[in-house]
C-alpha positions as CSV (number, residue, x, y, z in Angstrom):
1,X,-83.6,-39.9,-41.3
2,X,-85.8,-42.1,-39.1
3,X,-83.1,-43.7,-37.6
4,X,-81.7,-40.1,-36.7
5,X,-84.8,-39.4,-35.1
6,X,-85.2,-42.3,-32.7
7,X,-81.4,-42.3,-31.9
8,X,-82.4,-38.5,-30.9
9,X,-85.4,-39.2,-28.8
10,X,-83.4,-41.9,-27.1
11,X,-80.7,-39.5,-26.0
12,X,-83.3,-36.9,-24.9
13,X,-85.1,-39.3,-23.1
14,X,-81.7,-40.4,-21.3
15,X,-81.1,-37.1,-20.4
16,X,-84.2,-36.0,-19.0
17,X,-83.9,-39.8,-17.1
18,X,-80.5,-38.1,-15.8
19,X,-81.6,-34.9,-15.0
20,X,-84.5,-36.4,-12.8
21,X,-82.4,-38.7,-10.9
22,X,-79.9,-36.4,-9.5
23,X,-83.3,-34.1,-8.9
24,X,-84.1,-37.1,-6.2
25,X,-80.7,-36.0,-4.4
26,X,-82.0,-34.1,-1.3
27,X,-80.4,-30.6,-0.8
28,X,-77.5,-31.1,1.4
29,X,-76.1,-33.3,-0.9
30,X,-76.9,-31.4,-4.2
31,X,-75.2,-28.6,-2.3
32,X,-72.3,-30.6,-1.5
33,X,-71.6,-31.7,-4.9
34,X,-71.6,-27.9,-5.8
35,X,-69.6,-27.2,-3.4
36,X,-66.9,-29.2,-5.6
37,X,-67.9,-26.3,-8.3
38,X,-65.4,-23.7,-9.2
39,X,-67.4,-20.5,-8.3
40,X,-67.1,-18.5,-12.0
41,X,-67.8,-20.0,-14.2
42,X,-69.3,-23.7,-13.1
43,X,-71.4,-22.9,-9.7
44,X,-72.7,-19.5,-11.3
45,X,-74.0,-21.9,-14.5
46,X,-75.7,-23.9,-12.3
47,X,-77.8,-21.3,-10.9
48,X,-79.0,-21.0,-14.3
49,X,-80.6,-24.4,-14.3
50,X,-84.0,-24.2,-12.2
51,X,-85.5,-22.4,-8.9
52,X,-84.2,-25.0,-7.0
53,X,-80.5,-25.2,-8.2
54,X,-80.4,-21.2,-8.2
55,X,-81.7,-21.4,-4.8
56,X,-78.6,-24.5,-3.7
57,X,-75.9,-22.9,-5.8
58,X,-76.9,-19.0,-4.2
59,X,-76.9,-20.3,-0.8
60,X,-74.6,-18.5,2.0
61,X,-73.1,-21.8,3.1
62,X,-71.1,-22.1,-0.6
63,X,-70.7,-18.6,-1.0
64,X,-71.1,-14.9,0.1
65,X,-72.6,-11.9,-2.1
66,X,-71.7,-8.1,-2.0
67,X,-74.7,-6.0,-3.8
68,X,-74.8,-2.3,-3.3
69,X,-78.0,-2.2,-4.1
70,X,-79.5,-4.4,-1.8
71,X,-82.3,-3.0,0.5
72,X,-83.0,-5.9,3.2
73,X,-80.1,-6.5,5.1
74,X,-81.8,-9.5,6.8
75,X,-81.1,-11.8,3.7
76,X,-78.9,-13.8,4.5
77,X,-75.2,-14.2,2.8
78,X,-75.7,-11.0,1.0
79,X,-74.0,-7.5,2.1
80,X,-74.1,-4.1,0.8
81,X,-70.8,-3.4,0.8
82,X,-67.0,-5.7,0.4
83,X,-66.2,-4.9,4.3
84,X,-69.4,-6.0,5.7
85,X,-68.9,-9.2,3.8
86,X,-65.2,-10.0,4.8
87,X,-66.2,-9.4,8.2
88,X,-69.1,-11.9,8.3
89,X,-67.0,-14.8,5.9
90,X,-65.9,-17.7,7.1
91,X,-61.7,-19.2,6.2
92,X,-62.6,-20.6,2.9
93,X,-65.6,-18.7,2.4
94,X,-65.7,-17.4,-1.5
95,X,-67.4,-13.3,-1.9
96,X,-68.7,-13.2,-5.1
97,X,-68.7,-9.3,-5.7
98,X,-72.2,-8.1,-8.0
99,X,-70.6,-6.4,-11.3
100,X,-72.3,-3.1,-12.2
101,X,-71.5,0.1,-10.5
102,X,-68.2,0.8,-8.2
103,X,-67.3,-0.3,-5.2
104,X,-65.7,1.3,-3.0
105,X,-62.8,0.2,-0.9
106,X,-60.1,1.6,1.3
107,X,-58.0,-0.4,3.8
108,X,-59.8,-3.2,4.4
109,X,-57.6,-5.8,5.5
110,X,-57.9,-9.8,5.5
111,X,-56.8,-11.8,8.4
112,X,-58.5,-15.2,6.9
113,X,-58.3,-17.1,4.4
114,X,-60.9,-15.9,1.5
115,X,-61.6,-15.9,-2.6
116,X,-62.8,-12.6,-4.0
117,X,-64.1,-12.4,-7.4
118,X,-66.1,-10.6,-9.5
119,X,-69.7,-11.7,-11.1
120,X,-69.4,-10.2,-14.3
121,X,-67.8,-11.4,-17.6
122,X,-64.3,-9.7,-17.3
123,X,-62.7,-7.7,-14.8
124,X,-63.9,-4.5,-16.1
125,X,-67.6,-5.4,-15.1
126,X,-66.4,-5.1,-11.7
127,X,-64.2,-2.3,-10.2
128,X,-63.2,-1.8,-6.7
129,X,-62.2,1.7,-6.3
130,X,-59.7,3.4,-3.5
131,X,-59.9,6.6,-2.3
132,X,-57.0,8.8,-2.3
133,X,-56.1,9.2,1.3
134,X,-55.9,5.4,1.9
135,X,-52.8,3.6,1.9
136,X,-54.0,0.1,-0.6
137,X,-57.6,-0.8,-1.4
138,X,-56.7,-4.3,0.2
139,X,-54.5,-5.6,2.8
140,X,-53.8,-9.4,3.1
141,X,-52.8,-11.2,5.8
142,X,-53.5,-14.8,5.3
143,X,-53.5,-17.1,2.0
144,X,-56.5,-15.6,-0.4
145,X,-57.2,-15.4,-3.8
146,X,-58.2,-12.5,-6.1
147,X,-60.1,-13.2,-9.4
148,X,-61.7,-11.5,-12.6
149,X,-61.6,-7.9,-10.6
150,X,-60.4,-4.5,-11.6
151,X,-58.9,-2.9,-8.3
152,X,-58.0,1.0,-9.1
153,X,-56.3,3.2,-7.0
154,X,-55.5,6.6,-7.4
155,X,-52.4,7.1,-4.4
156,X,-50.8,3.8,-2.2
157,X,-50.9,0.8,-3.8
158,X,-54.0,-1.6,-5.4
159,X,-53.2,-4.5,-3.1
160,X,-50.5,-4.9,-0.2
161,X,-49.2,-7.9,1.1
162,X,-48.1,-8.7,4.1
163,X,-48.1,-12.7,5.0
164,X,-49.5,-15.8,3.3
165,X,-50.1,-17.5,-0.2
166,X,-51.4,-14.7,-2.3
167,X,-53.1,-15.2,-5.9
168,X,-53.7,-12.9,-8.2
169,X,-55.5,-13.9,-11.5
170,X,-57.6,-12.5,-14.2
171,X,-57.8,-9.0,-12.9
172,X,-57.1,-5.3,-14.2
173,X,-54.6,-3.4,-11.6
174,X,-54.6,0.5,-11.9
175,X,-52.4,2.9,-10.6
176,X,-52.7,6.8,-11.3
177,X,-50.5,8.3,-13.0
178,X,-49.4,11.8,-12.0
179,X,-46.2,14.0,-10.4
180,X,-46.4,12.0,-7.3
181,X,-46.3,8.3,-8.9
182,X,-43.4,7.6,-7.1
183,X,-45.7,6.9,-4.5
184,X,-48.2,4.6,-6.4
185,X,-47.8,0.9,-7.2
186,X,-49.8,-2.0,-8.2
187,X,-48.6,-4.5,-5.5
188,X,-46.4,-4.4,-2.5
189,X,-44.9,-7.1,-0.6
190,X,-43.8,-6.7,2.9
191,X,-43.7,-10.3,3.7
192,X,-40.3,-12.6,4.6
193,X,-39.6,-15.8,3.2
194,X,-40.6,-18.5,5.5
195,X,-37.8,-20.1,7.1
196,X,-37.6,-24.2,6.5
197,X,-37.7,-26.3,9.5
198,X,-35.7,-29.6,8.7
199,X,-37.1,-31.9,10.9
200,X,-40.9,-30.8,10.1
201,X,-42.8,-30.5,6.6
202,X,-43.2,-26.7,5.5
203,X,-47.3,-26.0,6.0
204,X,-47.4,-22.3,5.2
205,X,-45.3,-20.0,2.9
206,X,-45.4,-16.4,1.8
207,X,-45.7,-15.3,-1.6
208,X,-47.8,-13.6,-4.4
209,X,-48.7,-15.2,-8.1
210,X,-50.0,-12.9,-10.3
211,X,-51.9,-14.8,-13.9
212,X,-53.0,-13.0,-16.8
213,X,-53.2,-9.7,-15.0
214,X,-53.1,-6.4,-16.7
215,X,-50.9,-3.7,-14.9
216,X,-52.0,0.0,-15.8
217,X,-49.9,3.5,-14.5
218,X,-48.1,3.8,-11.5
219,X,-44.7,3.7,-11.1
220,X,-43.9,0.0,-10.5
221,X,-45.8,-3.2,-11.4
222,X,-44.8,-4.7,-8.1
223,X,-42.1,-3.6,-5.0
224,X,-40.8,-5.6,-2.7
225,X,-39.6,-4.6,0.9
226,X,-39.4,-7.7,2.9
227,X,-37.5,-10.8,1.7
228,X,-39.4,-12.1,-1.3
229,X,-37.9,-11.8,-4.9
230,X,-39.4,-12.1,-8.0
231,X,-39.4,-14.9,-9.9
232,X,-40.4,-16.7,-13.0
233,X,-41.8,-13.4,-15.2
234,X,-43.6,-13.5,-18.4
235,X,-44.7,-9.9,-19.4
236,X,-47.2,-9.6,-22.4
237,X,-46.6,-5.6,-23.9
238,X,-49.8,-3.8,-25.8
239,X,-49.7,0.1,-26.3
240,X,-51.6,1.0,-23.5
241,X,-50.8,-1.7,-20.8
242,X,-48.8,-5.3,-19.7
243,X,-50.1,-8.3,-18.8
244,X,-47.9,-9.9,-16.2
245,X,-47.4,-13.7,-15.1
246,X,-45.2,-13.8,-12.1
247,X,-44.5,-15.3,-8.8
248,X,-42.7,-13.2,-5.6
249,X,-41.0,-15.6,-3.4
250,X,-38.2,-16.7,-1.9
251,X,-35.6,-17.5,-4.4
252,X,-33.8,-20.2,-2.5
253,X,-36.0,-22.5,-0.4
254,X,-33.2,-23.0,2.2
255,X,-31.3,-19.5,2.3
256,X,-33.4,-16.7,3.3
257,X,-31.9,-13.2,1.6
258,X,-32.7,-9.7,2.0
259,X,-33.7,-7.9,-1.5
260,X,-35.6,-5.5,-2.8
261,X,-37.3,-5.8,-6.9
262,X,-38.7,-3.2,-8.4
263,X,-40.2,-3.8,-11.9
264,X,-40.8,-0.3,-14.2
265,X,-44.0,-0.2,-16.1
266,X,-43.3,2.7,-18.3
């Protein structure tokens, strides 16, 4: 028992030792090391830490915050509202969205590259909602990344695509379902299949991945009007929804075909 003990107070006594050390790290370099940090769930955790790591892993230059019910707009890297925010954000920049509450959404489309995600514990915490006279909640138009959101939509589509690398993972997509569902969909894809160059390395390519995302109403999981197929689909059936793991792109790297996939969710 007394050997327990002292191996104990050795190892808190190391760890303290640790935890004081990388405290002698000035900020800029703390905050590049958390910059290395998956947002949800490691950077988050770190805010939990001290006042001085919330302060680091909070700070605009790792990331950007959308609270509605934030009162001083002079604070920096936090916005009232998902616009405002993709707007201000830099390429890379991630937008962690506050869970609680609705947000609304309608349109807003994303020329740079940018990470969305949600701050609460599943997708349900945090819902982006689109009005009913808009065409999709979001439009992208560069490489970007969705995460651990629920996007509803009641007419249009949940998200539409137009160009770039789009990723889709851990999030709830819902489509109403009523007499004019023909109209509603989860996902649209209007991008081509980027052509291959021989005599230079392929930098960019179009296509969507969708990861552990459930599908709800509308009247396809995912249509496809430009020159991207689906590919590689793994479908997960409950009674009231499917979880979907697919990729959309091009399903010959060299031959560029025109097609059009539309997958039922009923």
């Amino acid at each position: 028992m007394e050997e327990y003990k002292r191996k104990w107070r050795r190892l808190k006594s190391k760890s303290s030792t640790d935890f004081s050390l990388i405290n002698n790290l000035d900020d800029g370099c703390l905050m590049h090391i958390f910059s290395f940090l998956s947002p949800i769930p490691d950077r988050y955790n770190t805010a939990l830490v001290c006042h001085r790591w919330r302060f680091l892993a909070c700070h605009p230059q790792l990331w950007l915050r959308v609270d509605r019910s934030v009162k001083d707009l002079s604070q920096p890297g936090v916005y009232p509202n998902i616009e405002m925010a993709v707007s201000a954000a830099r390429p890379g920049d991630t937008i962690l969205i506050a869970a609680g509450g609705s947000h609304h959404v309608s349109n807003i489309q994303i020329e740079k590259p940018l990470c969305l995600t949600g701050a609460g514990e599943s997708p349900d915490d945090t819902t982006l909602i689109c009005s009913r006279s808009s065409d999709s909640a979001l439009e992208f138009m560069s490489t970007c990344k969705l995460a651990n959101l629920t996007v509803r939509t009641e007419l249009g589509c949940c998200l539409l695509h137009r160009s770039g690398k789009l990723t889709i993972d851990g999030c709830i997509l819902q489509c109403e379902s009523n007499p004019l569902d023909h109209l509603s969909y989860a996902i649209i894809s209007t991008a081509c299949a980027s052509e291959v160059v021989p005599s230079a390395p392929k930098t960019c390519s179009n296509g969507v991945s969708v990861l552990r995302t459930r599908i709800e109403g509308g009247a396809k999981a995912v249509l496809t009007s430009g020159t991207l197929s689906l590919q590689r689909v793994r479908v997960i059936y409950t009674r009231t929804s499917l979880f979907f793991w697919f990729e959309v792109e091009s399903s010959d790297k060299s031959i560029v075909q025109s097609t059009a996939v539309e997958l039922p969710v009923s």
